[in-house]
LOMIFI-682055 format. One record per residue (C-alpha): residue in three letters; x, y, z. Coordinates in nm, 2 decimals. Example, Ala and Ser with C-alpha at 12.3 -4.5 7.8 and 13.67 -1.06 7.14 Angstrom:
2
resn  x  y  z
ALA  1.23  -0.45  0.78 .
SER  1.37  -0.11  0.71 .
% end
This chain:
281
resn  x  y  z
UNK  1.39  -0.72  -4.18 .
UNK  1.21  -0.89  -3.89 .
UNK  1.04  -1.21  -3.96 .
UNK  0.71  -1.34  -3.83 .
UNK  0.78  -1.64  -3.65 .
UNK  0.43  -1.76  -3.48 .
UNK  0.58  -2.05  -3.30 .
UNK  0.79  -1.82  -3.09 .
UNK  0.52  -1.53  -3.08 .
UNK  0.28  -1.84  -2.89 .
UNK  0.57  -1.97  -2.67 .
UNK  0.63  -1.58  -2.59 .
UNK  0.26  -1.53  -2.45 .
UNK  0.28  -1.83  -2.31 .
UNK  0.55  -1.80  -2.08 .
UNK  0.42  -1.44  -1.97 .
UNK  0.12  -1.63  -1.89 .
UNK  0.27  -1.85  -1.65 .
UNK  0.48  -1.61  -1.52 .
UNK  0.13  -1.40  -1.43 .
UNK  -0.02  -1.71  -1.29 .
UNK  0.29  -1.73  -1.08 .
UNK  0.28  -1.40  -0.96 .
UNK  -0.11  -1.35  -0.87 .
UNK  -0.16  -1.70  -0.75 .
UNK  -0.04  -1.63  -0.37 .
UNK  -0.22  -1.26  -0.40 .
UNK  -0.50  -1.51  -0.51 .
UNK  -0.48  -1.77  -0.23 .
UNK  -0.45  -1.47  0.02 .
UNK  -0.78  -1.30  -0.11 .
UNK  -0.95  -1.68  -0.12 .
UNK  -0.81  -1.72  0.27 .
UNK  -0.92  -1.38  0.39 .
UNK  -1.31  -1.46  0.28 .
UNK  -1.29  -1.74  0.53 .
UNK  -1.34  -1.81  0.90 .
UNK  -1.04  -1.87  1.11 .
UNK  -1.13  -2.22  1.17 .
UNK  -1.19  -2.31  0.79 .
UNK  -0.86  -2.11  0.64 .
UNK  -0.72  -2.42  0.55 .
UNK  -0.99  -2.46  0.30 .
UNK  -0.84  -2.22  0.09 .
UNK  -0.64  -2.47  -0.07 .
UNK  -0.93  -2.57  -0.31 .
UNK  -0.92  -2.20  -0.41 .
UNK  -1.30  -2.17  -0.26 .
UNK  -1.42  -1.85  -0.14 .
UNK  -1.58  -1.82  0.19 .
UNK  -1.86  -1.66  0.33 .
UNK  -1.71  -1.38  0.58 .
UNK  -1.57  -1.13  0.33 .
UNK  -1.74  -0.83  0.45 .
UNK  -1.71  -0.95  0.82 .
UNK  -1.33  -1.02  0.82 .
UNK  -1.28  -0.69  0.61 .
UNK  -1.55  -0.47  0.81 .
UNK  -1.35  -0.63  1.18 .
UNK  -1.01  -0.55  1.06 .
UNK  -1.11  -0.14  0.93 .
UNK  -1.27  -0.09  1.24 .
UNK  -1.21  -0.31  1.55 .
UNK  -0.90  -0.46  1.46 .
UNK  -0.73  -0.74  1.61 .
UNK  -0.58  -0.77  1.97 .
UNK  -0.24  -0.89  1.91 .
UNK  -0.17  -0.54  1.76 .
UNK  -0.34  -0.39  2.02 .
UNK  -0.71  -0.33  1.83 .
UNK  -0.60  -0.07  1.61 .
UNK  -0.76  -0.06  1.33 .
UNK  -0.62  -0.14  1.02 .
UNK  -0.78  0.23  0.85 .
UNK  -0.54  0.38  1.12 .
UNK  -0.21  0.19  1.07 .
UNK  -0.24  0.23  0.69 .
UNK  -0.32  0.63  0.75 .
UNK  0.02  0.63  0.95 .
UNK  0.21  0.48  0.64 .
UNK  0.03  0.70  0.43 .
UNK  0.17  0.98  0.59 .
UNK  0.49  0.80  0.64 .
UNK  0.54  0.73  0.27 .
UNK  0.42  1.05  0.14 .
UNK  0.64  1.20  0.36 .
UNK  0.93  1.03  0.26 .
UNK  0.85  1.11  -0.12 .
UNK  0.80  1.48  -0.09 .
UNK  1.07  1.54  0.10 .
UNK  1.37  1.32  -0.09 .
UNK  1.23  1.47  -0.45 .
UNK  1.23  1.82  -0.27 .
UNK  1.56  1.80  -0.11 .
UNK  1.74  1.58  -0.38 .
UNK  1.62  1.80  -0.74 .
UNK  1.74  2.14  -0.54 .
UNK  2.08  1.97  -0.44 .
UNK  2.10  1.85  -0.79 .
UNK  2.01  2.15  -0.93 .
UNK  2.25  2.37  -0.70 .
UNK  2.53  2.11  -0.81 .
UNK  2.47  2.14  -1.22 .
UNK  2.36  2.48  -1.28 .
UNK  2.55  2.67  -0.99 .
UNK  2.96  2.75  -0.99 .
UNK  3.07  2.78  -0.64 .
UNK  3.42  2.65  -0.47 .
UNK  3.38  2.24  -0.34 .
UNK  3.09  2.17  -0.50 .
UNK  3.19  1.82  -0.70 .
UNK  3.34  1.73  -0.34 .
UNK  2.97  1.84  -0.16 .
UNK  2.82  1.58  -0.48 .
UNK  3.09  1.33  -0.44 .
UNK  2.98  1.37  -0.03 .
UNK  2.63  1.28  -0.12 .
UNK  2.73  1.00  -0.31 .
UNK  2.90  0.86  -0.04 .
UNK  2.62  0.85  0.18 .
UNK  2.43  0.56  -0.01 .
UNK  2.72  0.36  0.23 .
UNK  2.54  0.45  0.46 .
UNK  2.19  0.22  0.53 .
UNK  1.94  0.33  0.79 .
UNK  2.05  0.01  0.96 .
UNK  2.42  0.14  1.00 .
UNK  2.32  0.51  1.13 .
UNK  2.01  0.36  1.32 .
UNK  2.18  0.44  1.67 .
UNK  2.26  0.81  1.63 .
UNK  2.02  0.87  1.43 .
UNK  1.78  0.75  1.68 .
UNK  1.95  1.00  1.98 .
UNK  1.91  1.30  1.75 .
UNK  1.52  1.21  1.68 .
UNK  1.48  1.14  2.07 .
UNK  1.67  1.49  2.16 .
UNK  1.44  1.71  1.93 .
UNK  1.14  1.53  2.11 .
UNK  1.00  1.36  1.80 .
UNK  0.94  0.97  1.93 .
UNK  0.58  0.93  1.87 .
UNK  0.57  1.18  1.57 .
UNK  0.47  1.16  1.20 .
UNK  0.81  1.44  1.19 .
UNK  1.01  1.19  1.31 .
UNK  0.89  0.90  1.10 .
UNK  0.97  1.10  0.81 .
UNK  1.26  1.36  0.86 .
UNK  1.51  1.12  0.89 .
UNK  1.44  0.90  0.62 .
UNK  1.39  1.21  0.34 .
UNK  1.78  1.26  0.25 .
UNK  1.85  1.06  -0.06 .
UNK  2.16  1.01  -0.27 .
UNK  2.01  0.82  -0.52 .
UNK  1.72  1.09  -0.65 .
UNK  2.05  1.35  -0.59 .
UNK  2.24  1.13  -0.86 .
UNK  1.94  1.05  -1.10 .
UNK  1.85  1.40  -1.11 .
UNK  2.24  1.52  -1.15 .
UNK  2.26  1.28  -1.47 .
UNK  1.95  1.40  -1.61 .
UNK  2.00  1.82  -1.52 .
UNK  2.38  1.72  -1.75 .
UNK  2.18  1.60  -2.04 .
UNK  2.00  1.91  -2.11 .
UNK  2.13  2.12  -2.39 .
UNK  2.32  2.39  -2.31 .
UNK  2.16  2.63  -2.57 .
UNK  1.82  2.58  -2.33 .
UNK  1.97  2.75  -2.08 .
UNK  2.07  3.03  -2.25 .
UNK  1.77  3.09  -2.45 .
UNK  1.64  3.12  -2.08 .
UNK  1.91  3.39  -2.00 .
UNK  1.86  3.59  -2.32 .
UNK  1.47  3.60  -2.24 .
UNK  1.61  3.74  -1.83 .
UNK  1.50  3.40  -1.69 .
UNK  1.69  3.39  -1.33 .
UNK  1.72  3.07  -1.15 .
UNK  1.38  3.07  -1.00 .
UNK  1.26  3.11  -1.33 .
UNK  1.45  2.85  -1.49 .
UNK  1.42  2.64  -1.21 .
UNK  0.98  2.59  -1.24 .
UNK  0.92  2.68  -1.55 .
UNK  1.15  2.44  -1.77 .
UNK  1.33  2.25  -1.56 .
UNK  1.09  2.08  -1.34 .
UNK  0.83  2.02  -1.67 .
UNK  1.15  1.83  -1.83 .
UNK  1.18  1.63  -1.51 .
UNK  0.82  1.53  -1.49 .
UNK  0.84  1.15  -1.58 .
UNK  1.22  1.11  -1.36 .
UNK  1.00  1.29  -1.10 .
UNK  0.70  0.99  -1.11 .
UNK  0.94  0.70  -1.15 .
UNK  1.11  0.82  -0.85 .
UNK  0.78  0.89  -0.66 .
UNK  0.69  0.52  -0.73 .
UNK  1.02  0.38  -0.64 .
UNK  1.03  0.56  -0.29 .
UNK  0.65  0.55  -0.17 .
UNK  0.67  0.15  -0.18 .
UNK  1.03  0.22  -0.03 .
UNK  0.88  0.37  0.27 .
UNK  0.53  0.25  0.31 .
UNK  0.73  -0.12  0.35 .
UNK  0.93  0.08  0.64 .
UNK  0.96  -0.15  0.98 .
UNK  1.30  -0.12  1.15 .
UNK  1.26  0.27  1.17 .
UNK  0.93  0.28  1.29 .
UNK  0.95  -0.01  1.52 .
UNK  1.23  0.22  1.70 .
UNK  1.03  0.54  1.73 .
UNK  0.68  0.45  1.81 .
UNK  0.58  0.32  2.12 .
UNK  0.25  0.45  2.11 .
UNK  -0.03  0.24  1.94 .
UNK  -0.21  0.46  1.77 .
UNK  0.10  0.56  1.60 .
UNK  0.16  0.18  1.44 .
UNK  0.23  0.11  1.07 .
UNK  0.07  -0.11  0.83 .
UNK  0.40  -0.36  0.76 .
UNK  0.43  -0.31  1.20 .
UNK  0.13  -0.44  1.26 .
UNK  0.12  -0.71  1.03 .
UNK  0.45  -0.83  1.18 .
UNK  0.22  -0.85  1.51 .
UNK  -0.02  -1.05  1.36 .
UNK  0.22  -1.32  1.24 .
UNK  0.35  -1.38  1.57 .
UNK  0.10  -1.47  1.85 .
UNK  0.27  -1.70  2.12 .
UNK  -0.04  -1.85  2.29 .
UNK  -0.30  -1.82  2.09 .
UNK  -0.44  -1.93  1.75 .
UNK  -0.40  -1.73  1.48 .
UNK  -0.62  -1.54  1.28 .
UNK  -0.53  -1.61  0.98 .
UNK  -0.83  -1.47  0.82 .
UNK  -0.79  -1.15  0.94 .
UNK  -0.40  -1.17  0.89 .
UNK  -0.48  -1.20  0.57 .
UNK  -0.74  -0.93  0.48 .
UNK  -0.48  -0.68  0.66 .
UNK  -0.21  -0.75  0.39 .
UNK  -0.44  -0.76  0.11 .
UNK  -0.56  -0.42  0.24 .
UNK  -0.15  -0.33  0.27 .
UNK  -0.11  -0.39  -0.12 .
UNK  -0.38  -0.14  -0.20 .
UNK  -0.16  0.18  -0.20 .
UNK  0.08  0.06  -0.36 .
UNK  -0.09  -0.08  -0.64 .
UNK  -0.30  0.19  -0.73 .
UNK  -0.02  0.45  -0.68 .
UNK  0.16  0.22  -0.98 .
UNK  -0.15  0.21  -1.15 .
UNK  -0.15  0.59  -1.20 .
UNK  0.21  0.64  -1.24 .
UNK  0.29  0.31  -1.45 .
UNK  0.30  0.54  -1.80 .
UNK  0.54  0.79  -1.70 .
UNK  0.74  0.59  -1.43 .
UNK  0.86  0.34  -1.75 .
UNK  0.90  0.66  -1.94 .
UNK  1.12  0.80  -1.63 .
UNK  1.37  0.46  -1.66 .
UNK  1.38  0.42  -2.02 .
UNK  1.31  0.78  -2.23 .
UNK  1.66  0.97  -2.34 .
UNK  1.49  1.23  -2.52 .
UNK  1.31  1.46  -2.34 .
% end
């Protein structure tokens, strides 16, 4: 029997409270310091909004700043838009077929192909950054939204998460689907990928923040401006060596940069908890 206990229901809310207050305050203070000029940012510390909102915001869509070369900031985030979208269609694609090939399909080598996979997760972009680099610059794809992505789209993570789930469906399911002359096409779209709809939008939450915060990778491939990404031109903006910085404009560029993110959790926050948490499908 569970007991009502208001004492610990109030000291419950009221650490989640705090804990929100901790989280939102610096979001707040960098919302409060992007409303200002850049000579009266450090008036943010009263928590007063300034008067520049739509300037600083309408400058850093459109003109953008000089220390990343005056891109605008709709441009950078378009590039990691493409960048992280990229990187989620392809990694779901890639790693649901390999899973699916692994589970459902008997051919000689494959636990040692999964196992193979597996293995891979020892191996960071950081480690394979030098190869992987040649290959990109070979196929002519510096400068490309290809080569931003391709690289970056293999994951043996999704492959495992999808190879666990694929095990846990019954066995009768599958042939009900042979008795009705379901082939593997068939079976493929119509029941397996509706069953995997909430692993599928956990996962697309998990790797669009995983590559719209890319920087080593792009830093590498891009030299051209126009091809700059949201967390690389930030970077740019932190470090000015003779010059005062913006701050104000800093900071309206990474408020901008949380957008995405946020909303893409937003509309995905029902089924991505279901994706981590549900064992019935």
């Amino acid at each position: 029997m569970v007991q009502n206990r208001p004492f610990l229901t109030v000291l419950t809310h009221a650490v989640l409270v705090l804990a929100i207050i901790i989280v939102l305050f610096p979001i707040y203070i960098t919302f409060v310091a992007s409303t200002h000029e850049a000579s009266d940012v450090l008036m943010t510390v009263q928590g007063w909004f300034g008067s520049s909102l739509v300037e600083n915001y309408t400058t850093v869509l459109q003109a953008g700043k000089s220390t990343t070369g005056g891109i605008p900031v709709g441009i950078m985030m378009w590039n990691s838009l493409i960048m992280a979208l990229g990187i989620v269609f392809g990694k779901i694609a890639i790693s649901i077929l390999s899973a699916y090939a692994i589970v459902y399909f008997r051919f000689r080598f494959r636990m040692v192909f999964f196992w193979i996979i597996f293995m891979t997760l020892m191996l960071p972009v950081e480690v394979r950054i030098l190869p992987t680099y040649a290959v990109v610059a070979r196929l002519g794809l510096l400068n490309t939204y290809t080569g931003l992505t391709l690289p970056l789209i293999a994951s043996a993570t999704a492959t495992f998460l999808f190879r666990q789930f694929f095990l846990t469906v019954p066995d009768e399911l599958t042939e009900a689907a042979r008795v009705d002359g379901a082939g593997p096409i068939r079976f493929f779209f119509d029941i397996l990928l509706p069953l995997s709809r909430t692993n599928i939008a956990a996962l697309c939450v998990i790797l669009f923040i995983y590559g719209w915060n890319q920087y080593l990778w792009p830093l590498l491939i891009t030299q051209e401006k126009n091809m700059t990404t949201i967390v690389m031109g930030i970077q740019a903006m932190l470090y000015v060596p003779d010059a005062v910085n913006e701050w104000n404009i800093t900071m309206a560029t990474a408020i901008l940069a949380m957008l995405p993110p946020v909303v893409v959790i937003l509309v995905l926050q029902r089924q991505f908890v279901k994706g981590l948490i549900e064992t019935e499908k």
